[in-house]
C-alpha positions as CSV (number, residue, x, y, z in Angstrom):
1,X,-99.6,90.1,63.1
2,X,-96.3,91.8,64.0
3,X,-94.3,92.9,67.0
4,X,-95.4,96.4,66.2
5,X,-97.3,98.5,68.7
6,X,-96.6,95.8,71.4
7,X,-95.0,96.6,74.5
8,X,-91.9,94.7,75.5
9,X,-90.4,94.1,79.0
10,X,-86.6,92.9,78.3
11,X,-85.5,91.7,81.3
12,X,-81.4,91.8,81.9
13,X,-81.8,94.2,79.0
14,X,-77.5,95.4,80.1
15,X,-75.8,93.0,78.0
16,X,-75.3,92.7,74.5
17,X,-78.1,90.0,73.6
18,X,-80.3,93.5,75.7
19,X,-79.0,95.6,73.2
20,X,-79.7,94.0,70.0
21,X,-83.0,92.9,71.9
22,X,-83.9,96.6,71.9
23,X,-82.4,97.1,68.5
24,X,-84.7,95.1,67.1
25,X,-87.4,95.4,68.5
26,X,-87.2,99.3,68.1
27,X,-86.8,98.9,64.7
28,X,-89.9,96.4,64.6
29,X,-92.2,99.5,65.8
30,X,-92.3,97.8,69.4
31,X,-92.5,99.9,72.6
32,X,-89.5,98.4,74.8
33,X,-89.0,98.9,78.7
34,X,-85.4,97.9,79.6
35,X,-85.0,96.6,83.1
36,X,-81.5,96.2,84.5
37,X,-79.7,97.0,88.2
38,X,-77.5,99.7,86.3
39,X,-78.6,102.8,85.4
40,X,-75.7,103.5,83.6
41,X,-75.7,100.7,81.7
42,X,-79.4,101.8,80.8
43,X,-78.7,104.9,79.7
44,X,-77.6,103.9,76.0
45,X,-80.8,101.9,75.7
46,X,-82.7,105.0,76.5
47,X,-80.8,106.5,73.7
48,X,-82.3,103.7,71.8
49,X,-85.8,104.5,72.5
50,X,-86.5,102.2,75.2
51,X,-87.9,103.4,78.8
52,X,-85.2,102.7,81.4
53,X,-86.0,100.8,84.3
54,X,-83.6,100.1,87.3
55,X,-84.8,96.9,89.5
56,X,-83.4,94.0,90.9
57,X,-85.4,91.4,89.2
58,X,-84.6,89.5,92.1
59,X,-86.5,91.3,94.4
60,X,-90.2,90.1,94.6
61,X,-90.7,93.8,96.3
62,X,-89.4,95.4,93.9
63,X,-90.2,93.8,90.7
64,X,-94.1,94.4,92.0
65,X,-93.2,97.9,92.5
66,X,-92.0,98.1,88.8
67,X,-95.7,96.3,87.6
68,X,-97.5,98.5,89.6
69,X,-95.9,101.6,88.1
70,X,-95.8,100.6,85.1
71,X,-99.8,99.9,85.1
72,X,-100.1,103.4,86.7
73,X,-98.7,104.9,83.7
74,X,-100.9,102.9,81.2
75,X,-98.3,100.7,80.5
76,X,-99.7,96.8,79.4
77,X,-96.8,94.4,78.5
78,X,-97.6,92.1,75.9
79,X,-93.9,90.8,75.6
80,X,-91.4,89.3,77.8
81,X,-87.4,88.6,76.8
82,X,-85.9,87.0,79.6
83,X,-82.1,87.4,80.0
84,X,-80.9,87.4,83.3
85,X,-78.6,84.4,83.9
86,X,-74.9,83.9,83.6
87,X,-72.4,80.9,82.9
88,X,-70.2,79.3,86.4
89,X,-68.8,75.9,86.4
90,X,-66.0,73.7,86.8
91,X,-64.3,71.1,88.8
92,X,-67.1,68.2,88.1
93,X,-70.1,67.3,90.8
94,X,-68.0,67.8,93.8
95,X,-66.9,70.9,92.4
96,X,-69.8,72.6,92.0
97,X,-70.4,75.5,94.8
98,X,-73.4,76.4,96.3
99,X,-72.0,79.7,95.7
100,X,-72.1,79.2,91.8
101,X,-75.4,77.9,92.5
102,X,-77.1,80.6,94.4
103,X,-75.2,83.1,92.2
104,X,-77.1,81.1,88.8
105,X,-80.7,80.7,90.3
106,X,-80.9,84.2,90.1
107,X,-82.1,83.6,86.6
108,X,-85.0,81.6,87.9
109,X,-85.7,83.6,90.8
110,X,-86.1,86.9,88.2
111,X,-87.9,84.4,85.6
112,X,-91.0,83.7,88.6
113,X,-91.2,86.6,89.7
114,X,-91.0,89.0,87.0
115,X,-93.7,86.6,84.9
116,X,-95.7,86.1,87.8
117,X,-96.0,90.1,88.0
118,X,-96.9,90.6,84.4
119,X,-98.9,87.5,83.5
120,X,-102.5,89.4,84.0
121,X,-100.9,91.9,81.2
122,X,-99.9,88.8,79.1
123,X,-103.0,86.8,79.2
124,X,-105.3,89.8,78.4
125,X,-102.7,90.7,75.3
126,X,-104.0,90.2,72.0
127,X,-100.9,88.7,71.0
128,X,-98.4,87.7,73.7
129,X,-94.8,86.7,73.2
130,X,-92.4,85.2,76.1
131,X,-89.2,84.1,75.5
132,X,-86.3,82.7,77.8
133,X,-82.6,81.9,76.5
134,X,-81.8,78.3,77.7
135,X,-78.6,76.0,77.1
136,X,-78.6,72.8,74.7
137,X,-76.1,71.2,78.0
138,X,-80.4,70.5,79.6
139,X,-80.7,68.2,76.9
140,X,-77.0,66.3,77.4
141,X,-76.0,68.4,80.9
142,X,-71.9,67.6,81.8
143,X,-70.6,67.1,85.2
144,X,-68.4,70.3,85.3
145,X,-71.8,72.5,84.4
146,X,-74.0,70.6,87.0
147,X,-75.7,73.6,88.7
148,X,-75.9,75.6,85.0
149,X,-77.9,73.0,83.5
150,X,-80.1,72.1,86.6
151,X,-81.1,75.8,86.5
152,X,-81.4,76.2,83.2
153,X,-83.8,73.0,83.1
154,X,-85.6,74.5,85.9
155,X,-86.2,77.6,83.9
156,X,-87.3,75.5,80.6
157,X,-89.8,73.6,83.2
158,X,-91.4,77.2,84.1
159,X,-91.5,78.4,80.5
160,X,-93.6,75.0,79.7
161,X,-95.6,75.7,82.4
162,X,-96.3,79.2,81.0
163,X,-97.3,77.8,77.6
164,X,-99.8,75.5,79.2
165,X,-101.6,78.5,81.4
166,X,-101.6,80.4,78.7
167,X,-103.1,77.7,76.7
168,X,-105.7,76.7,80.1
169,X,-106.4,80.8,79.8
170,X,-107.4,80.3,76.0
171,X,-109.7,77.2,76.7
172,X,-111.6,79.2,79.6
173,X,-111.7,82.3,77.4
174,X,-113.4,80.4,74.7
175,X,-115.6,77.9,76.7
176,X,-117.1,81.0,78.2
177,X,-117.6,82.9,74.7
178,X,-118.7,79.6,72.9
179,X,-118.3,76.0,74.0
180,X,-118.0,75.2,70.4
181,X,-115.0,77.5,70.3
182,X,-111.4,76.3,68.9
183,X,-108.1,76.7,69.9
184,X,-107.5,79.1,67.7
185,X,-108.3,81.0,70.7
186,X,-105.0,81.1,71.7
187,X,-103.4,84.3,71.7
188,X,-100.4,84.2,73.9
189,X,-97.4,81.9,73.4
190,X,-94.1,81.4,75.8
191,X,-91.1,79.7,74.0
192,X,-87.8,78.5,74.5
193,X,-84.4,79.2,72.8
194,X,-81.5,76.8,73.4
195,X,-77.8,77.7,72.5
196,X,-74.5,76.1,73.3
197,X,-73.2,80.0,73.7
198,X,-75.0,82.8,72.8
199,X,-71.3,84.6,71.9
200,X,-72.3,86.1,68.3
201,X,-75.8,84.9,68.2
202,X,-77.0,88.2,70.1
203,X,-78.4,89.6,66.2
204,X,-79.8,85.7,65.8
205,X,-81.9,86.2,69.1
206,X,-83.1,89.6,68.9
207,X,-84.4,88.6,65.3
208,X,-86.4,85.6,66.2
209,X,-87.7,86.9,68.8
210,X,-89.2,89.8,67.0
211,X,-90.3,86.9,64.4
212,X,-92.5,85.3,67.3
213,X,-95.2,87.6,66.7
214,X,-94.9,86.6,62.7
215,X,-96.8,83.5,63.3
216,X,-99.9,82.3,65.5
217,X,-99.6,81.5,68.9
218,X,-100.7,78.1,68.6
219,X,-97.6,77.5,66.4
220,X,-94.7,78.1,68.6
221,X,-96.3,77.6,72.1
222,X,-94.2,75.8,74.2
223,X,-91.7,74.9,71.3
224,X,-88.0,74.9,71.6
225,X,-86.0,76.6,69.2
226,X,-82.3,75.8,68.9
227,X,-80.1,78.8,67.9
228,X,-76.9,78.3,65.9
229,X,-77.4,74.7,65.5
């Protein structure tokens, strides 16, 4: 297996971890869609190969009206790079703003929905890939980064719960073909990179995400990978 010919949604694709996402995937013989709120900020990744798309991942509205079409252009996702989110913090527990909060469960918000929209595509994909960029402060979280790392762990909590659908979806799949059937069936997995800044690991990222699709699904499912470690 390999990332090419599969069809990659990278979602908060207008950063720099989006471009070397694209990059690499590009180079990997993948078909990209690049979703952002800018189309400005799209534009070079068009340049890149990848199909523009301008939504508010935020929006349940409009990230169905970005499935829907997608589908009615015969496009099937069969990958998923998750990098909306941001860094606020400061001033300990009682400094921590619901602003900052509300601001920073964006990244959640656009996590549900946008796999929520695309998980039909991503079960029925011979080889599925899902991939959120998550913070090593979830496994020792500090009072001036409250609200970043209860999000963050929020999103880890949905990513696990990802990898055991997709494993549930496998076990159906196979009980119906052949109740003898093992789980080898598996054919989707949804994993979880940690970093302590993702600052010059955008390169690291791109490329282990591309190598996701180097290895069976039942190997990486729900594992967490720490980057720059």
């Amino acid at each position: 297996m390999s990332a090419r010919g599969r069809c990659v949604l990278v979602a908060g694709a207008t950063s720099a971890s989006g471009d070397a996402a694209v990059r690499a995937l590009r180079a990997a013989g993948a078909t990209v869609v690049a979703v952002g709120r800018d189309a400005a900020r799209l534009g070079p990744l068009g340049a890149l190969g990848a199909r523009p798309a301008v939504c508010d991942l935020t929006d349940e509205a409009a990230v169905a009206a970005l499935s829907a079409a997608l589908r009615a252009d015969g496009v099937r996702v069969d990958g998923i790079l998750h990098l909306v989110g941001g860094w606020r913090g400061g001033g300990g527990i009682a400094g921590q703003s619901e602003a900052d909060y509300r601001a920073l469960e964006g990244g959640l918000t656009a996590l549900r929905l946008v796999t929520r929209a695309f998980w039909d595509d991503l079960v029925a994909a011979p080889a599925a890939r899902t991939a959120i960029v998550s913070s090593t402060a979830v496994a020792r979280p500090l009072a001036s980064g409250a609200n970043y790392a209860a999000v963050k762990a929020a999103e880890e909590a949905w990513a696990r719960a990802m990898a055991q659908g997709f494993a549930k979806a496998a076990d159906a799949g196979a009980s119906a073909a052949d109740a003898g059937a093992s789980a080898a069936a598996l054919r989707a997995a949804s994993v979880i990179f940690r970093v302590r800044s993702l600052a010059g690991l955008e390169d690291d990222l791109a490329a282990a995400f591309v190598r996701l699709w180097d290895a069976e699904a039942s190997a990486v499912n729900d594992r967490v990978i720490t980057l720059g470690a």
